[in-house]
C-alpha positions as CSV (number, residue, x, y, z in Angstrom):
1,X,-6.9,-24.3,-4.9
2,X,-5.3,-24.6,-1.2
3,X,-2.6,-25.9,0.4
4,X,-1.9,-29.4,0.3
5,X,1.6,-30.0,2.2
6,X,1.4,-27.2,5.2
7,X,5.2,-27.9,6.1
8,X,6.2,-27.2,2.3
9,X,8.6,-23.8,3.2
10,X,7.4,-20.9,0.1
11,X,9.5,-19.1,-1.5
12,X,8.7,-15.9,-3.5
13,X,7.9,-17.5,-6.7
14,X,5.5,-19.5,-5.1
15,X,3.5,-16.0,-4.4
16,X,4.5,-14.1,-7.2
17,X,6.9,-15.3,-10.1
18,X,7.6,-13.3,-13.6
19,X,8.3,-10.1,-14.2
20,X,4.8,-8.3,-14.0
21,X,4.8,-8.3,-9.8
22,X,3.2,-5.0,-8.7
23,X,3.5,-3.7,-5.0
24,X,1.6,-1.0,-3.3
25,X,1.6,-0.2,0.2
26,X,0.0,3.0,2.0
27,X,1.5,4.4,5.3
28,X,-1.6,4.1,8.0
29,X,0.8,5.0,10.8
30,X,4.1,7.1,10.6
31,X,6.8,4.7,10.3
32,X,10.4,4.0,9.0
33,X,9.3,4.3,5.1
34,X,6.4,5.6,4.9
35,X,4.1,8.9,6.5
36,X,0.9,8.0,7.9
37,X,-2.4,9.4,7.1
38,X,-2.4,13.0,8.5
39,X,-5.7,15.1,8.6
40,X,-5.8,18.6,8.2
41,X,-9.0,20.2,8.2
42,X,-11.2,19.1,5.5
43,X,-8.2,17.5,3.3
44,X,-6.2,14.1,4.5
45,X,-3.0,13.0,2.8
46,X,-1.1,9.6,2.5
47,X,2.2,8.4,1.3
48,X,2.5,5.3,-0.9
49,X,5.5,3.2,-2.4
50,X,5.0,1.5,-5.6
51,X,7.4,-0.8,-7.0
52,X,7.6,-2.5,-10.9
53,X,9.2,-5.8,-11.0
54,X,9.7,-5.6,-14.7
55,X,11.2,-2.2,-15.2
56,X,12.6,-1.8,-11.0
57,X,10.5,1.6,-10.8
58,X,10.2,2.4,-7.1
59,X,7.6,5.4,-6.9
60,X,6.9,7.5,-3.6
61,X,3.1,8.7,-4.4
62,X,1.7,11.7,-2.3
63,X,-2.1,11.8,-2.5
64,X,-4.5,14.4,-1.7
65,X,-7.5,13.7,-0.5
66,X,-10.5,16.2,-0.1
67,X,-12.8,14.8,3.0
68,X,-16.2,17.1,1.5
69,X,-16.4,14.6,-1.2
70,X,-16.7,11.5,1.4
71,X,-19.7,12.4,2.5
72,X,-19.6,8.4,4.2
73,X,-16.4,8.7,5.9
74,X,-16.4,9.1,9.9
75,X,-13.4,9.9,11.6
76,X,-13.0,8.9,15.1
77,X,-10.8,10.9,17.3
C-alpha cells in the first residue's frame, strides 16, 4: 500500500467512499465549532461532533471526565 503517482489530485472517495464514513473530532482549544477542554477542579470536560454518513446524524457529545480516576494524567499549567 502507498502512493504511487504523488501528483494524482484525491478526492473524498479516494479517503473514504460508501456510506459507513464515521467522523469524530474533540475541541482541544476553544474554537468556531467546538469548546476546548476546560478543567475545573478535579473534573475536565470536552465537546465532540460526531457525524454518520449513512443516516446524516450530526451529534454534539459533552463528556465528563473525573481526573481522580487518572491517576497517570499530569497537567501542566
Amino acid at each position: 500500500m502507498g502512493i504511487e503517482d504523488v501528483d494524482r489530485v484525491l478526492y473524498m472517495d479516494d479517503f473514504c467512499g460508501g456510506a459507513d464514513a464515521i467522523f469524530a473530532a474533540t475541541g482541544v482549544i476553544d474554537g468556531e465549532l467546538l469548546q476546548g477542554v476546560q478543567f475545573k477542579g478535579q473534573k475536565a470536560t470536552t465537546q465532540t461532533l460526531v457525524m454518520r454518513a449513512k443516516s446524516g446524524t450530526v451529534r454534539f457529545i459533552d463528556g465528563n471526565h473525573s481526573l481522580k480516576k487518572k491517576p497517570n494524567l499530569v497537567i501542566k499549567p
